[in-house]
C-alpha positions as CSV (number, residue, x, y, z in Angstrom):
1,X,-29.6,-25.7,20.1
2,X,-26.2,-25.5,18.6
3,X,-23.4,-23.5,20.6
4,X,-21.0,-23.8,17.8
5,X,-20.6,-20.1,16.3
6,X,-22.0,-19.1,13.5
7,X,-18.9,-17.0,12.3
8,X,-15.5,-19.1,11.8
9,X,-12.5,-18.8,13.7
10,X,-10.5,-17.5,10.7
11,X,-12.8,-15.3,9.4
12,X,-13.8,-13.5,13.1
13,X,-9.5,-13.1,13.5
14,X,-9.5,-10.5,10.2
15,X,-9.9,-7.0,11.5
16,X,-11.4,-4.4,9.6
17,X,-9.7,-2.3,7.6
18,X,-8.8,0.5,9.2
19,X,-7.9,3.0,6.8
20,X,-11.4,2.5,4.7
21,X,-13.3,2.4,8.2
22,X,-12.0,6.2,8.9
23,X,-12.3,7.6,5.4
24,X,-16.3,5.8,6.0
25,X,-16.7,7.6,9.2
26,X,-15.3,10.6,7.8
27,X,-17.7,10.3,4.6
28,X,-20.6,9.7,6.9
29,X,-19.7,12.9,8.8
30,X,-19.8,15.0,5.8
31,X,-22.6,13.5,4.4
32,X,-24.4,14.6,7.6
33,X,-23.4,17.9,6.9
34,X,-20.3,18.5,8.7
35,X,-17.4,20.0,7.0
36,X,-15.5,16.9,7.2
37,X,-11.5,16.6,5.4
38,X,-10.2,13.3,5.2
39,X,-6.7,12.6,5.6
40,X,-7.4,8.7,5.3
41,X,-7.9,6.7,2.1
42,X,-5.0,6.3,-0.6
43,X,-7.0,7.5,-3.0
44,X,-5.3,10.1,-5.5
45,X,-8.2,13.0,-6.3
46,X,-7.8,13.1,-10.2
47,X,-9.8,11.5,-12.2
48,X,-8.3,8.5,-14.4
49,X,-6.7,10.0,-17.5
50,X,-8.6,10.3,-20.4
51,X,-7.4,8.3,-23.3
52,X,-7.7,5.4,-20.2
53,X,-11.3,5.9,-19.8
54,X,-11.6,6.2,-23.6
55,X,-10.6,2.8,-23.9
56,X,-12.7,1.0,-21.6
57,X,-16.1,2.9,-23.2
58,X,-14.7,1.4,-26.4
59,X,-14.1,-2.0,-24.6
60,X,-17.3,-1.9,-23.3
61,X,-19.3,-1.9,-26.9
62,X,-17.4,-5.4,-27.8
63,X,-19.5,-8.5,-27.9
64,X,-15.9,-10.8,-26.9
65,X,-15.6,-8.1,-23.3
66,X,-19.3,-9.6,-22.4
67,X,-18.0,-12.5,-21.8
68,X,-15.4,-15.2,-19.9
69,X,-12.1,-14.2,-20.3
70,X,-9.1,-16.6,-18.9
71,X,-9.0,-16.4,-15.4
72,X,-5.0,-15.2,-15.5
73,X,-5.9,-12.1,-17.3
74,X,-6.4,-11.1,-21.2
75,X,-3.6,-12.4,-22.8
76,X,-2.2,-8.5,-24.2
77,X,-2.6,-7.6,-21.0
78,X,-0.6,-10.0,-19.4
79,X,2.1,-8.8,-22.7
80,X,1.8,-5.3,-21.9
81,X,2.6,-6.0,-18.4
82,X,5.7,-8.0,-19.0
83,X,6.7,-5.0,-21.2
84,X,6.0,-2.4,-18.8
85,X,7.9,-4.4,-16.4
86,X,10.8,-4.6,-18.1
87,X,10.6,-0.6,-19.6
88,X,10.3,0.4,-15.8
89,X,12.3,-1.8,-13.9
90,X,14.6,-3.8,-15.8
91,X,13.2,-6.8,-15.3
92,X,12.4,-8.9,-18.0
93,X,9.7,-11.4,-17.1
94,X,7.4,-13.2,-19.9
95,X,3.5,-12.8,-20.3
96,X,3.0,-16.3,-18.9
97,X,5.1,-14.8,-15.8
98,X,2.0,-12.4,-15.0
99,X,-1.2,-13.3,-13.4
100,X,-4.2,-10.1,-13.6
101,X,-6.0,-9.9,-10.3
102,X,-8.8,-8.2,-9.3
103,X,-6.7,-5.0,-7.6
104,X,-3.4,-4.8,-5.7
105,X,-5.3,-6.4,-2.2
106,X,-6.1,-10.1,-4.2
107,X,-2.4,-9.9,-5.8
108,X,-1.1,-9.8,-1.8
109,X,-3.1,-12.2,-0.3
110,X,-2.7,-14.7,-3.7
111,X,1.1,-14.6,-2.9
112,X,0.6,-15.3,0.6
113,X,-1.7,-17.9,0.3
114,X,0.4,-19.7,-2.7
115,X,3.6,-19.5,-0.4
116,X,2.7,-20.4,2.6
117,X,2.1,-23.1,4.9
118,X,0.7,-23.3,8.3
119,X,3.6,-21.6,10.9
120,X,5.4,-20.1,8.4
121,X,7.2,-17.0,9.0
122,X,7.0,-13.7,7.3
123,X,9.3,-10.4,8.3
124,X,7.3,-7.4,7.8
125,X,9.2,-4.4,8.7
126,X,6.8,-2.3,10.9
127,X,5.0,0.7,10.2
128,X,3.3,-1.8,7.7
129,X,0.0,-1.5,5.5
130,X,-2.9,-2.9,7.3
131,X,-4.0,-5.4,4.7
132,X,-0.9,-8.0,5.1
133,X,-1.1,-8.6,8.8
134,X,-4.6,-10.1,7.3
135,X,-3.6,-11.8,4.2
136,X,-0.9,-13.7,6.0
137,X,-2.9,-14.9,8.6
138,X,-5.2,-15.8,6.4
139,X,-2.5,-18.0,4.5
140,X,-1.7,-19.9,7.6
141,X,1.5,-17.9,8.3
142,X,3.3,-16.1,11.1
143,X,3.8,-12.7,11.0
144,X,6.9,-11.5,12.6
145,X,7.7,-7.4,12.9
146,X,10.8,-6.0,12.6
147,X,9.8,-2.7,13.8
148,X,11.0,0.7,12.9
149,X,10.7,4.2,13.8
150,X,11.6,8.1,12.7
151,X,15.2,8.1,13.9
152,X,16.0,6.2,11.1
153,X,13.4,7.0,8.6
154,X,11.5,4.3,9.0
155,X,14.0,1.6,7.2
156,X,15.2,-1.5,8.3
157,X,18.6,-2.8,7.6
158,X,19.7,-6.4,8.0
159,X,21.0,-6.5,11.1
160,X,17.1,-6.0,12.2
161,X,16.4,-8.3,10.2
162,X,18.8,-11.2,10.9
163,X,17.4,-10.3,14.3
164,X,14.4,-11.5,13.4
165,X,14.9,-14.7,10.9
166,X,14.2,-18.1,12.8
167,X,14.1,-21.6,11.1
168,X,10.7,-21.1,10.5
169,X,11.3,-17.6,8.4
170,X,10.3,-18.4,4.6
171,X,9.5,-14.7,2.9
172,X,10.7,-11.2,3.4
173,X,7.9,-8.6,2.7
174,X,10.0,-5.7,0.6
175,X,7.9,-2.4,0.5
176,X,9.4,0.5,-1.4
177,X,8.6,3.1,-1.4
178,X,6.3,2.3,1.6
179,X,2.6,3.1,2.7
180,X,2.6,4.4,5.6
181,X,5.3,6.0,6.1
182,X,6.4,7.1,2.1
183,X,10.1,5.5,3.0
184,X,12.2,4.2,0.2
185,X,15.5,2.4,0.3
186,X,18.5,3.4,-1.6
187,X,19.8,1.2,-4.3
188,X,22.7,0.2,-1.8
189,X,20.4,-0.9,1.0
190,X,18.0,-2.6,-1.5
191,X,21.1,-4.3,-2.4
192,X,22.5,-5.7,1.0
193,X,18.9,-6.8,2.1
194,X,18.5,-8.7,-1.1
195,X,21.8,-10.1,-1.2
196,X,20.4,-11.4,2.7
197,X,17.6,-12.8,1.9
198,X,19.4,-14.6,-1.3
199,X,22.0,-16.0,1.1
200,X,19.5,-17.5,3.6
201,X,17.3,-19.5,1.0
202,X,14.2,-16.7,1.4
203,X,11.1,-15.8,-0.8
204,X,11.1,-11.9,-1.1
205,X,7.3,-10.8,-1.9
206,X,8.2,-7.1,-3.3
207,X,4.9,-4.6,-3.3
208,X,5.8,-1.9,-6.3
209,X,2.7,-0.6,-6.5
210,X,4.5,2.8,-5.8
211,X,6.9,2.2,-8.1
212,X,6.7,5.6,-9.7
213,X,5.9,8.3,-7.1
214,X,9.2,8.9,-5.7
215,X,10.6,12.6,-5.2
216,X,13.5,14.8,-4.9
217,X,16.7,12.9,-4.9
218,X,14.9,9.2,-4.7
219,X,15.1,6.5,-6.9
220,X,13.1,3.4,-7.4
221,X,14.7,0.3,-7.0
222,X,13.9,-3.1,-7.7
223,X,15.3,-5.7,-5.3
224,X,14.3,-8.5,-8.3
225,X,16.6,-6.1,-10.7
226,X,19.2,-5.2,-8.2
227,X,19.6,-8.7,-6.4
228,X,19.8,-11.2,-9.7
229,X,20.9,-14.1,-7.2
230,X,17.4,-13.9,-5.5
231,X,16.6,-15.6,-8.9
232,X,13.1,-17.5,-8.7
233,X,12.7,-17.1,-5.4
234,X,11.0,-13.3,-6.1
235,X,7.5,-12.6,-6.5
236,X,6.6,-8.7,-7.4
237,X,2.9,-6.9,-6.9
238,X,2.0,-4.0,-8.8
239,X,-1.4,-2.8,-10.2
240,X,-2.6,0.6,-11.7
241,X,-4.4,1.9,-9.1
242,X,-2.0,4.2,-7.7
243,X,0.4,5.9,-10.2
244,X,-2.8,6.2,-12.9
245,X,-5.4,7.3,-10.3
246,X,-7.4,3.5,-11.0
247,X,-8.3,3.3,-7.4
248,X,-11.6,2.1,-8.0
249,X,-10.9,-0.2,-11.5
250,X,-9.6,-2.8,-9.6
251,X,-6.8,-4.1,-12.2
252,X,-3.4,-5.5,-10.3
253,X,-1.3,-7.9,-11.0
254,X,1.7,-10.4,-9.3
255,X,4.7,-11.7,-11.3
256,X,6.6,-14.4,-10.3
257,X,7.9,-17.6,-11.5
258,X,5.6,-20.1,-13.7
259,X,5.2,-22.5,-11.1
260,X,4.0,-20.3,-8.2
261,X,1.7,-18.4,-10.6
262,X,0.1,-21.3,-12.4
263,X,-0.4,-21.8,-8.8
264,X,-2.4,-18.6,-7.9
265,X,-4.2,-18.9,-10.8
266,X,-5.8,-22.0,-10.4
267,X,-6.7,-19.9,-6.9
268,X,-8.2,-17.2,-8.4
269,X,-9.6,-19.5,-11.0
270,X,-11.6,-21.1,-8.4
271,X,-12.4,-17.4,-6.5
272,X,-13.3,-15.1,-8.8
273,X,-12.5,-16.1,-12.6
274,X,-10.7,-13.2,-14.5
275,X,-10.8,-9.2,-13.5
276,X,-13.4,-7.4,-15.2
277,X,-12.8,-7.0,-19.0
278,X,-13.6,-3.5,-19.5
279,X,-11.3,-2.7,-16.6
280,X,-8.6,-4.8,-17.8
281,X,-8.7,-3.0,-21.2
282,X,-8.8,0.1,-19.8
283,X,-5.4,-1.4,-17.8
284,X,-3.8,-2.0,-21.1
285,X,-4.4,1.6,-22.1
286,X,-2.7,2.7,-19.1
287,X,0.2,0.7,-18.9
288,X,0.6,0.7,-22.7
289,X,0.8,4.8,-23.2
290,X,3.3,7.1,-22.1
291,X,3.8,8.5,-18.3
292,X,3.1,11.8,-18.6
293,X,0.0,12.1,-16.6
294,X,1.8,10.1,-14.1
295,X,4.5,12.8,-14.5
296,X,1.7,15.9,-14.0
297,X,-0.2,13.9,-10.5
298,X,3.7,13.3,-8.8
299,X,4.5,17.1,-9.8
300,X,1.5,17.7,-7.5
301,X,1.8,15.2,-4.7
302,X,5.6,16.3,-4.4
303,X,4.0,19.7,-4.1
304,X,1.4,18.9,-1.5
305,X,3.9,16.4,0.4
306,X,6.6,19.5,1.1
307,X,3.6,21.5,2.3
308,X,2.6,19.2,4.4
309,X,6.1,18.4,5.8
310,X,6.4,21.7,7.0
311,X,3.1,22.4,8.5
312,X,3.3,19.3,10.4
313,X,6.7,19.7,11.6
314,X,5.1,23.7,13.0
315,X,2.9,21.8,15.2
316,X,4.5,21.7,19.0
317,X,4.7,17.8,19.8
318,X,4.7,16.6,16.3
319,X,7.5,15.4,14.3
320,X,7.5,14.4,10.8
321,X,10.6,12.5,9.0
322,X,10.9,13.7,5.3
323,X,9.0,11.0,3.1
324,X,10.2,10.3,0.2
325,X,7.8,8.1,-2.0
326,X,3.9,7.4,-2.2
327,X,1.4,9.8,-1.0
328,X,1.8,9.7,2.7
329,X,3.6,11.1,5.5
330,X,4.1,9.5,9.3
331,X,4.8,11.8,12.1
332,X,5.2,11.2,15.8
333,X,2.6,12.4,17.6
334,X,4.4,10.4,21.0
335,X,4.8,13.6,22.5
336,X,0.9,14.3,22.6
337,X,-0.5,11.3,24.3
338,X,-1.5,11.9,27.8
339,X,-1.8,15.8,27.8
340,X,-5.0,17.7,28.1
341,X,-6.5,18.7,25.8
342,X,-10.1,20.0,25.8
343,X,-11.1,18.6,28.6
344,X,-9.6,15.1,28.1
345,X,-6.1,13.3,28.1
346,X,-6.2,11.1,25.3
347,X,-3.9,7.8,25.9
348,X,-3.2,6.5,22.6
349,X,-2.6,7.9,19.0
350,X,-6.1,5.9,18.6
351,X,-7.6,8.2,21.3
352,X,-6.2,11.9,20.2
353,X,-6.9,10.6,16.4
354,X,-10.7,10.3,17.7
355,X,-10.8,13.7,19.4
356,X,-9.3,15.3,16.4
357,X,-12.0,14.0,14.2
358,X,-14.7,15.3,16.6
359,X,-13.6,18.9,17.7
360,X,-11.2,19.7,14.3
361,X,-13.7,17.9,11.9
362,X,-10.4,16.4,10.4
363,X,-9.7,12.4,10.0
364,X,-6.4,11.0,10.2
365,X,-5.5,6.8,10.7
366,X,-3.4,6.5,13.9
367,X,-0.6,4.2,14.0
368,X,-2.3,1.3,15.8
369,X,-3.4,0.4,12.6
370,X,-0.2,-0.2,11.1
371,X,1.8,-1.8,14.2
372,X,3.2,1.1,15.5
373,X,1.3,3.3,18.3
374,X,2.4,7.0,18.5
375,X,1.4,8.2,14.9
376,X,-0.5,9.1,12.4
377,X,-0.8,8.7,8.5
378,X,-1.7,11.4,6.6
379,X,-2.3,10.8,3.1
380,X,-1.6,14.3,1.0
381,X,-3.4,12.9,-2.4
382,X,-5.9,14.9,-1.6
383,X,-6.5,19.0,-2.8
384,X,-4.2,21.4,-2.1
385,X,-6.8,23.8,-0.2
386,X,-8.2,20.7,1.7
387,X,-4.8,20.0,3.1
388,X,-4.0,23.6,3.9
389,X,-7.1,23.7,5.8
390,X,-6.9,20.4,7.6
391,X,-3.6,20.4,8.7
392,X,-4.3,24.0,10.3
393,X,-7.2,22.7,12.1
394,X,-5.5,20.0,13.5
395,X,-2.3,22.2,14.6
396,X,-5.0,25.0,15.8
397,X,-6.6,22.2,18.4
398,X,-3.5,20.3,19.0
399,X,-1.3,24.0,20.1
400,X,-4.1,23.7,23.2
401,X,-2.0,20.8,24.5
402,X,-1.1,20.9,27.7
């Protein structure tokens, strides 16, 4: 009988995904009946927009959606996005520039996997999200952290990451603003980390899928905008689930230069053909219209995030830098491991996240998940009551530290 496993060796290295394995558990909870609130998924709670949902029952009654599209994405699509590009950014990119995938996940690993070979090296500055540890081993490449923490808002600056380039280093990961930690870099330090990467020969995969929930006095940046001399050598993700509460249409989208995405194409081609046409029109809608939902969900987020902030930052043993983009905050819970608390010294941010979830019904992702143990993600796109209520659970069981 064969000993040979019956899983690969690639396929048995991916770990789960731990954010949607705790906002599962904390569904199963409540679905149980236990008064469950998750502080776990990246999921805004509106509901997509209207005139968006509008145009995908309308897409949905035409004969040419019931069928194969090409696999790169409807070509007005692919337009609109170029446009919408250029309107928000300042980058002007053509259609033929634009490759539709099927969410913002399959736009990360399809610029891994066209980049890479085996034992190249990626800097990802650490807290990172927890799908491109995955994607880039899944490419073939070598992930190397440049890690981070609160003292400096979770940003890296190139000294930390000189630090860290070998001979091997081919891409930069640029996040901003960032999940998990809702960090964003100025337009000066956007600047001198792109100017960097330009002057050592290095891809720069950007992830802008936050692009336009920034508060207070941030700014979105572009490094493709703001660094012109990283020229071809820039590949940007981007989809709609995030700033048009699409979580679950599964539209994104990679731009890049023609060569790497005729490249990705003939991936996804071969993987899953083109995104689902009613989604994709309803994407067009979105991206097309005007921003003023966007404008009403960030009013609300920037609301919930300052509440948040400051209930967090109550809790003895808890400290919580200021984020300033996405839908997340990042505190330190350092001070909490190894003290009793109800009857049991938890040793790891994994560990007291567990015991929260049981004796404060509340679910939070601790910071193993994202490469850097000794916090916890919060995500605040969730109700404003919820969050009240959560957050003053937690800080009701964690004040019994000891």
């Amino acid at each position: 009988m064969s000993t040979r496993p019956r899983v690969s060796a690639r396929i048995s290295a991916i770990s789960e995904s731990a954010t949607l394995a705790v906002d599962a558990k904390a569904k199963a909870m409540k679905a149980a009946g236990r008064p469950v609130i998750g502080f776990g998924a990246g999921e805004p709670d509106f509901p997509t927009p209207g005139y968006i949902v509008e145009a995908a029952v309308q897409a949905a009654r035409e004969p040419r959606f019931h069928k194969y599209t090409p696999a790169g994405g409807l070509p007005e699509l692919k337009q609109a996005i170029a446009d919408k590009t250029r309107r928000d950014s300042g980058y002007a990119v053509e259609a033929s520039q634009v490759l539709v995938t099927n969410g913002g996940k399959q736009a990360v690993y399809e610029a891994f996997a066209t980049l890479l070979d085996p034992g190249d090296e990626v800097l990802v500055v650490a807290p990172y999200w927890t799908t491109y540890p995955e994607a880039i081993k899944l490419a073939g490449g070598v992930q190397v952290d440049v890690v981070t923490d609160e003292s400096t808002g979770y940003l890296a600056n190139v000294e930390q990451l000189e630090a860290a380039r070998t001979e091997r280093t081919k891409v930069l990961l640029f996040v901003s603003p960032s999940n998990p930690t809702g960090a964003v870099y100025s337009r000066e330090q956007t600047e001198a980390i792109g100017r960097w990467a330009a002057e050592h020969g290095l891809w720069v995969v950007t992830d802008e899928i936050y692009e336009h929930l920034v508060y207070g006095g941030a700014e979105f940046t572009s490094i493709a905008t703001a660094v012109l001399e990283l020229g071809d050598r820039v590949v940007i993700l981007n989809g709609v689930a995030k700033t048009y509460a699409m979580t679950g249409w599964r539209v994104g989208w990679l731009i890049g230069p023609s060569d790497v995405v005729k490249a990705a194409t003939n991936l996804q081609s071969h993987a899953t053909s083109n995104v689902a046409n009613v989604s994709q029109a309803a994407a067009l809608a979105a991206v097309s219209g005007d921003l003023s939902a966007v404008a009403e969900m960030r009013a609300a987020f920037d609301r919930r995030r300052q509440t948040m902030v400051r209930m967090l930052n109550e809790i003895p043993g808890v400290f919580c830098p200021e984020p300033k983009g996405a839908f997340y905050a990042y505190p330190s819970v350092k001070d909490l491991i190894g003290k009793e608390l109800r009857g049991r010294r938890p040793q790891s941010s994994g560990e007291l996240a567990e015991l929260i979830l049981e004796e404060a019904e509340v679910a939070v992702v601790p910071g193993e998940a994202f490469g850097t143990p000794g916090y916890f993600r919060l995500s605040y796109a969730l109700g404003d009551d919820d969050l009240v209520e959560g957050v003053s659970r937690m800080a009701k069981l964690l004040s019994e530290a000891r």
